[in-house]
Every structure is written in structure tokens, then in C-alpha cells.
N, C-alpha and C positions, 0 to 999 in steps of 0.2 A: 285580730287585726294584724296588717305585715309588718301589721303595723311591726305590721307586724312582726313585723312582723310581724321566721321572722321572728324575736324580741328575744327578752328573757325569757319568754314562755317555754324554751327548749332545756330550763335549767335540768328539768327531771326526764330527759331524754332517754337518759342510757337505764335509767330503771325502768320505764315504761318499754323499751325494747327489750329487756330482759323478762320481763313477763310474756310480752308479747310470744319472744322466742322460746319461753319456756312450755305458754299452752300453746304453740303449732308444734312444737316437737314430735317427729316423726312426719310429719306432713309433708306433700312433695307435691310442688305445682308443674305442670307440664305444658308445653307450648300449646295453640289452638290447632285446632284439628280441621284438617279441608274435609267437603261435603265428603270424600273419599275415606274419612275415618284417619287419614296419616297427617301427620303432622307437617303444615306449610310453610316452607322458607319464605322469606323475605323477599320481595318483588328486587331484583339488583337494581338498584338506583332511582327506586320508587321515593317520594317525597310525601310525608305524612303530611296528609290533609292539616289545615292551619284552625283551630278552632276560630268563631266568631271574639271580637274584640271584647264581647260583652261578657263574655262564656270564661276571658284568660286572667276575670279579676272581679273581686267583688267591687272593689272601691268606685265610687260613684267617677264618671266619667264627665259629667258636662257639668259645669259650672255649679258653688254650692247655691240655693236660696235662701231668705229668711228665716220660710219654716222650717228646711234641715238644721240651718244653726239654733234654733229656739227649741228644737227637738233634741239635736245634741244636748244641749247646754240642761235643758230641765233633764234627762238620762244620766249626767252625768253629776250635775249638784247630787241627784238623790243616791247616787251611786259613792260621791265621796262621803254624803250625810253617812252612809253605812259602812263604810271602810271605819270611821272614825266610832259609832257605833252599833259593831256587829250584834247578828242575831245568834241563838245559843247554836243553831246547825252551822252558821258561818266559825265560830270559833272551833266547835268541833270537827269541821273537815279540817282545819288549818294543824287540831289538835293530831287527828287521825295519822296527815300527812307529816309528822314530827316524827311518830312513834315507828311510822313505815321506815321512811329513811335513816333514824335510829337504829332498826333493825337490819337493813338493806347494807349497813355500813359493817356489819358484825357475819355478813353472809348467808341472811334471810333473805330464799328468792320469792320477790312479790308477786300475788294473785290477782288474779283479774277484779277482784274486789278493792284492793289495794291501789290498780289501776285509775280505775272510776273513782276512789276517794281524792287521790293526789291530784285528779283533775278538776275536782270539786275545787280543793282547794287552790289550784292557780288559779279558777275564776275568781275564786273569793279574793285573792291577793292579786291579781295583777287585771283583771277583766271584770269587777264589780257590776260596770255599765250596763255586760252584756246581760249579770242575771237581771239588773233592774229592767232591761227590756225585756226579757221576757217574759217576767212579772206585769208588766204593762200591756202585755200580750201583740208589741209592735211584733212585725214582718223582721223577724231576725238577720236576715239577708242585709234590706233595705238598710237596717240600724248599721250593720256592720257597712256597709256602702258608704257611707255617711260619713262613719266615724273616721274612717280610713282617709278620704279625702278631707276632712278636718285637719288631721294628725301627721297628715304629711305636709300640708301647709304650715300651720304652727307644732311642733314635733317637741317630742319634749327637752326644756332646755340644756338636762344632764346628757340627752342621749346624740344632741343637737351640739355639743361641743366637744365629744368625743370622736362624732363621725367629722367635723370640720380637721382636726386633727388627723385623722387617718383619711382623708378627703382620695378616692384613687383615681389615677389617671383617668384621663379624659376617651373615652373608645374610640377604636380609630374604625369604625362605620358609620351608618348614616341607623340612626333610631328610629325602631320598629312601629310602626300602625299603633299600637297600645303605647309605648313609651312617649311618642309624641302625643296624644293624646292627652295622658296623665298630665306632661310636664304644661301642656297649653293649659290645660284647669288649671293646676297648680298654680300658675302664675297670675291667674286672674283670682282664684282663691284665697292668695296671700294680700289682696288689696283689699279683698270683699272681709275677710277675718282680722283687719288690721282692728278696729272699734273691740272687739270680741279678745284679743288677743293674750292680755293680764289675765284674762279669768280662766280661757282655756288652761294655762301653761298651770296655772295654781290648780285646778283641777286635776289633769294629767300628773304634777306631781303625789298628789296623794290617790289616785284612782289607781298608776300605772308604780308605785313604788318598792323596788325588788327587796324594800326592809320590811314587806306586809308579809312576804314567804317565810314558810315555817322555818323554822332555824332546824 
């Protein structure tokens, strides 16, 4: 989610690029090649094509419904029922991703093994939802669509009073085909989730809470 972001989810960044950078070591990417075999400059003042609006965002775009929120809302009860209690593979990713950064901290550089674990575990800590849909075998896409345009109407209230605080200036252009978009749901989202709103916020704090990451 941007939610995403986007989120805490960036906590384990710089160790995931250090693997990352450690298995392409030696690798060298090179620019695309014209039919000619040589490598093509840049058209001067060419303007890259704009993807489609639908293409620059998962998050649901047109207004939420009943069954998005009744779909939300049951993904995510089942998803806080399991935050509070986990399965033995949920506590052992979270276990896994202790021992990694443990190690990461003493100057063990992580494996692509170690990669896939620590990701394991931010779902399990911060993204539960998303294994319970999967588990449910919903359209992963669609779920994240959903939750996103949720999440950004009712947003969580810790994360929701920190950005009011650092609130930034206002842009001084006119907002993009997508930006208006978003903001026009958003505000018909935040009437339609008004009923729904206590339950979200108490979910989101135990689904999306950065005290479920391994220490």
C-alpha cells in the first residue's frame, strides 16, 4: 500500500540494497541498442509518453462501494485476528528477520535468502491483510486498489497527525489527471467511510503497527 506507502515499509531498505548490490556485483547495464546495434541518444526534447491514469496507480480510482468496504473490513479483521495470534511460520519470519539484522548490524552481508525472509516478515508486521488475501485467493491487485483508497480516506490516526504537522506547502501548479482524480474519490470516500471509520482506524492500528517489526 502508498499507503503506502511509501510507509514504514522502507525500514529495511538499505539492507535489502546491500544484498541486492552485493548479488549484481560485477554486472553492468548498458543503454538500449538501435536496430543499427549502437547505442540511441535521447530524441532532444522528445516528451515521454504519459502512461494511462489507470496504469500510474494501483489505488482504486472511482468512488469506494459497499462490497469494497465489507471486503476491506472482513481482510482485515482476519488479518488483525492474526497479527494478535500469529502462526508458527509468521513468528518464525519475524524470528528469522531479528537474527538477519542482528547479524547485518556486526557486518554480515545478507543473501538473497535473507532478502525473501525480511520480506516475509514486513508482511507479517506491517501488511498481514495482504497475506490474508492471498490466502483467500482474492485478485491481489484489486485488494490492494481497495485498501489504498480506504487508507487514504481514513489513514492511520499516528500517521495522520504527524503528516498534519509537517503538512507542506501548497504546489504552486494546477494537479495532474491522476491527482485530481484521487483527491475527487477521496472526498466523496471520506463521507461514504464516515459509519465505517472507528473500526477502520482500530484495525489499521494493530494490522499496520511498526511495534509488530522485529526488534
Amino acid at each position: 500500500m502508498k499507503r503506502s506507502s511509501q510507509r514504514v515499509r522502507i525500514l529495511w531498505l538499505g539492507i535489502l540494497l546491500s544484498a541486492v548490490s552485493f548479488s549484481g556485483c560485477g554486472r553492468k547495464e548498458s543503454a538500449p541498442l538501435s536496430e543499427g546495434g549502437e547505442n540511441s541518444p535521447a530524441t532532444p526534447g522528445a516528451k515521454p509518453a504519459e502512461a494511462p491514469i489507470n496504469v500510474q496507480t494501483e489505488q482504486k480510482l472511482d468512488p469506494l462501494t459497499t462490497d469494497d468496504v465489507e471486503l476491506y473490513l472482513k481482510v482485515m479483521r482476519a488479518a488483525a485476528e492474526r497479527v494478535k495470534n500469529p502462526t508458527p511460520a509468521d513468528k518464525a519470519a519475524i524470528a528469522g528477520a531479528s537474527w538477519i539484522l542482528a547479524g547485518s548490524a556486526s557486518g554480515r552481508v545478507p543473501t538473497q535468502d535473507d532478502v525473501k525472509t525480511l520480506a516475509q516478515a514486513n508482511s507479517v508486521a506491517l501488511a498481514m491483510d495482504q497475506i490474508i488475501a492471498e490466502e483467500m485467493k482474492l485478485d491481489a491487485r484489486t485488494y490492494r486498489g481497495i485498501a489504498e483508497a480506504v487508507e487514504s480516506a481514513v489513514p492511520d490516526p499516528a500517521l495522520a497527525a504527524t503528516s498534519t504537522k509537517e503538512m507542506p506547502a501548497a504546489p504552486d501548479h494546477a494537479p495532474t489527471p491522476l491527482q485530481q482524480r484521487l483527491s475527487n474519490a477521496k472526498s466523496v470516500n471520506e463521507k461514504f467511510l464516515a459509519p465505517y471509520r472507528s473500526e477502520i482506524q482500530k484495525l489499521i492500528q494493530i494490522v499496520r503497527n511498526p511495534l509488530n517489526l522485529p526488534k
